[in-house]
C-alpha positions as CSV (number, residue, x, y, z in Angstrom):
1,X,34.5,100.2,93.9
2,X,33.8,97.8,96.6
3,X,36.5,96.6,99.4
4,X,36.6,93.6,98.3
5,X,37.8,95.3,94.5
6,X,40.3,97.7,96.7
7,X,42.3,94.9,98.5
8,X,42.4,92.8,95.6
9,X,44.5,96.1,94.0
10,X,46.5,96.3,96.7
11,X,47.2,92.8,97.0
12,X,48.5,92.7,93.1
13,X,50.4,95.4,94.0
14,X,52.0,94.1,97.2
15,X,52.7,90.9,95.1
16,X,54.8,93.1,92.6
17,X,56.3,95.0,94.7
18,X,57.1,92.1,96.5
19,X,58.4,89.9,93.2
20,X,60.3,93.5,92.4
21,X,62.0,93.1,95.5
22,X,62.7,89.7,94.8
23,X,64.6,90.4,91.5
24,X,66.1,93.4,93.1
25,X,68.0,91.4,95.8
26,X,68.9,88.9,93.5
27,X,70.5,91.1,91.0
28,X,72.1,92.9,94.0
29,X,73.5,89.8,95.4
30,X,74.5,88.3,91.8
31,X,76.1,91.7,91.1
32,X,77.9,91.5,94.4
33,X,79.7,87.8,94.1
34,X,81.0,89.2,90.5
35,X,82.8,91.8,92.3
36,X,84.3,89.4,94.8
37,X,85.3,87.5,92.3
38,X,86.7,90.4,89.9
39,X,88.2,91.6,93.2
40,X,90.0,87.9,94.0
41,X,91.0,87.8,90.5
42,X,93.2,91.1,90.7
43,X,94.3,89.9,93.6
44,X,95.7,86.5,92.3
45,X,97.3,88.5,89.2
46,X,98.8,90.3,91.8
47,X,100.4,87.8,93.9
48,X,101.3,85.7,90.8
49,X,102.8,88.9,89.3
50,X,104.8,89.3,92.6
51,X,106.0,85.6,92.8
52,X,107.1,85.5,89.4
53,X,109.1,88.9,89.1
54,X,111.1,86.9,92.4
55,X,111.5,83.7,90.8
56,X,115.0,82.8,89.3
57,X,115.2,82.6,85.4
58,X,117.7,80.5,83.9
59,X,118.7,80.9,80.7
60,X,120.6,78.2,78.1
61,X,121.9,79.5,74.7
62,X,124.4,79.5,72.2
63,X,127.2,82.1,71.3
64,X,130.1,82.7,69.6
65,X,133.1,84.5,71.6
66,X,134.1,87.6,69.5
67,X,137.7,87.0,70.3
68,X,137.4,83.4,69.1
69,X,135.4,83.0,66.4
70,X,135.6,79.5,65.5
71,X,133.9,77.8,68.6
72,X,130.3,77.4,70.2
73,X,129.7,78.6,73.8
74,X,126.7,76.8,76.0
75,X,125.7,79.8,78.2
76,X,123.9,79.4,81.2
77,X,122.6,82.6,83.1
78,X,120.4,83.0,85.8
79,X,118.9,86.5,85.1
80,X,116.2,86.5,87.6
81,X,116.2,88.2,90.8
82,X,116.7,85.5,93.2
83,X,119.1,82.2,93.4
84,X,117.4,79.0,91.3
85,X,118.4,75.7,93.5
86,X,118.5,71.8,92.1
87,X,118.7,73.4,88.8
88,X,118.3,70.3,86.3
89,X,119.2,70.8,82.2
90,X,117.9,68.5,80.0
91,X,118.6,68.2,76.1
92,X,116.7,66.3,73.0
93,X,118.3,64.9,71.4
94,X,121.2,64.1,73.6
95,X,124.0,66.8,72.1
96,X,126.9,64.9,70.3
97,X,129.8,67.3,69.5
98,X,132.7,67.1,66.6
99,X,135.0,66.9,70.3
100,X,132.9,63.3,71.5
101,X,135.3,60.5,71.3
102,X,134.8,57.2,73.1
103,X,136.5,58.7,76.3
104,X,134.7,61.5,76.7
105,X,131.0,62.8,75.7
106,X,130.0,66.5,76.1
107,X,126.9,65.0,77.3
108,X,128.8,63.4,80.2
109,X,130.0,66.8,81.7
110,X,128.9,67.0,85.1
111,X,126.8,70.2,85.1
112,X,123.9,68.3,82.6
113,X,124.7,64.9,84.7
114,X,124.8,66.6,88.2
115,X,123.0,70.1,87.4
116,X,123.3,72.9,90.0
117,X,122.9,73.0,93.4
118,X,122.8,76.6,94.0
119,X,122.8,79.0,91.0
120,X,122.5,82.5,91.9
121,X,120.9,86.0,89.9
122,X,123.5,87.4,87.7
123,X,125.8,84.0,87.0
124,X,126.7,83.3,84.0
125,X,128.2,80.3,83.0
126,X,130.2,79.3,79.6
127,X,131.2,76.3,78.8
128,X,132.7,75.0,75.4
129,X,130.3,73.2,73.3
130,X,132.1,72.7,69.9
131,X,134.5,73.4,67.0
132,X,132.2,75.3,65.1
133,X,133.9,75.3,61.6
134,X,134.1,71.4,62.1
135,X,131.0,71.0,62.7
136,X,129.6,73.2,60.1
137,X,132.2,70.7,57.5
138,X,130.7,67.7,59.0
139,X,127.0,69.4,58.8
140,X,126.0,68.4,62.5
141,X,122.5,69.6,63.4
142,X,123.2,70.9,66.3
143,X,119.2,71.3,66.8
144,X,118.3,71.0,70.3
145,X,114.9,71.7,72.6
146,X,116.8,72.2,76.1
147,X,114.3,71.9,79.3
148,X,115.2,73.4,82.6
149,X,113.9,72.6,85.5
150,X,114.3,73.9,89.1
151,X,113.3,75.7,92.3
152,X,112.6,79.0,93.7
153,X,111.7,80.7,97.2
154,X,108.3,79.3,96.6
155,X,109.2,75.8,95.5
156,X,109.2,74.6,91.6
157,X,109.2,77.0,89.4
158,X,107.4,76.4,85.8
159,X,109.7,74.9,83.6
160,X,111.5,76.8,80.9
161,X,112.1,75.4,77.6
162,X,114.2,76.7,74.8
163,X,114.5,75.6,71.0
164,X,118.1,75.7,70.4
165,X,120.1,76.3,67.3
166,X,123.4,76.5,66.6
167,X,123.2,76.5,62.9
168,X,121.9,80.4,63.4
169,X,125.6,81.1,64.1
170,X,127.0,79.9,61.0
171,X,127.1,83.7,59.4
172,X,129.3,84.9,62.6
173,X,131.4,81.3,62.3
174,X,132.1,81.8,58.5
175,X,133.7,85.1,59.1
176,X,136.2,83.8,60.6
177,X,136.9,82.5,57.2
178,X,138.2,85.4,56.1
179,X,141.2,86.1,58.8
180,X,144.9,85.3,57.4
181,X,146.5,82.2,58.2
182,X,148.1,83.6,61.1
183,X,144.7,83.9,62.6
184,X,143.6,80.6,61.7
185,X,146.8,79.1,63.5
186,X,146.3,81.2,67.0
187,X,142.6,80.3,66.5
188,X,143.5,76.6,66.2
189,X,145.5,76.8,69.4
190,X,143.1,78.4,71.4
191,X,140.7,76.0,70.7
192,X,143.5,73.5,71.6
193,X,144.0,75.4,74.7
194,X,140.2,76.2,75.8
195,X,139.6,72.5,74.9
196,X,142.4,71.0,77.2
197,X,141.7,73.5,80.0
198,X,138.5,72.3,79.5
199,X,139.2,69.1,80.2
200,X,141.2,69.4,83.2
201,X,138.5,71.2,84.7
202,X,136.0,68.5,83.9
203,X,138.6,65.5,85.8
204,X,139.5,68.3,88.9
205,X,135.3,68.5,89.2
206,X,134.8,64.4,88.5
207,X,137.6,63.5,91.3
């Protein structure tokens, strides 16, 4: 072969070698930013792992007291691990209870008006909601989806919603049904008595 025949060759192969390297680096490079970005990814699971296990979780439901039967709790709990702050509760439909007269509206209290200032991990709050067996006779819904919102140590937290309802309760309400009538009279006037302590608390909080 002539010279000419021999550095054509070697230029083909240069240019391979050289397109090779080319493709090499790129795939280098390529395979590089996807680890940067696998890496960043771990690393904001991380941190958004680590802010939420120290955010506050508050917690709205419905109970029955086992030593009164016949009445619906609201419970409020903050079962995080840090205080929630400007805590905010909002219901829909606005709650209407068997107890609402044209003085005085559960939806009036001054925790859903006000909310919470300060709320810290492990409170748990209960506040009378209803008379359950009279609102099971006058078939009131009692369906609810309850939106909380509030902040954290980094700010506003994500906003917890809960699809209440009370309705679920009516097995553990109906066995009250089944107590003598000496029950039903101390259960009666402990619903009296929660209901009027109730209420004093409410003024003593409004004044």
């Amino acid at each position: 072969m002539g010279a000419e025949v021999w550095s054509a060759i070697i230029a083909g192969v240069a240019l391979v070698v050289a397109i090779f390297s080319v493709f090499f680096a790129a795939a280098q490079s390529r395979a590089a930013k996807e680890q940067a970005q696998a890496a960043r990814g771990q690393l904001e699971l991380a941190d958004k792992a680590r802010r939420e296990s120290l955010e506050p979780y508050v917690v709205v439901d419905f109970e029955v007291p086992k030593e009164n039967p016949w009445i619906i709790h609201m419970i409020i709990e903050n079962i995080g691990s840090t205080p929630a702050r400007d805590v905010k509760i909002d219901f829909e439909p606005t709650p209407y209870t068997t107890m609402d007269s044209e003085t005085w509206r559960f939806s009036d209290i001054k925790i859903l008006k006000e909310g919470i200032k300060f709320f810290p991990p492990g409170r748990r709050i209960e506040i009378l909601f209803d008379n359950g067996r009279e609102a099971i006779e006058r078939k009131l819904e009692h369906r609810y989806r309850v939106t909380v919102n509030l902040n954290g140590p980094f700010g506003k937290v994500e906003p917890q919603v809960y699809d209440l309802d009370a309705r679920l309760l009516d097995d553990v309400l109906f066995v009250s049904s089944r107590r003598t009538v000496h029950h039903v009279a101390e259960a009666l006037q402990s619903i009296d008595k929660n209901f009027k302590s109730f209420l004093r608390r409410q003024r003593q909080i409004d004044t």
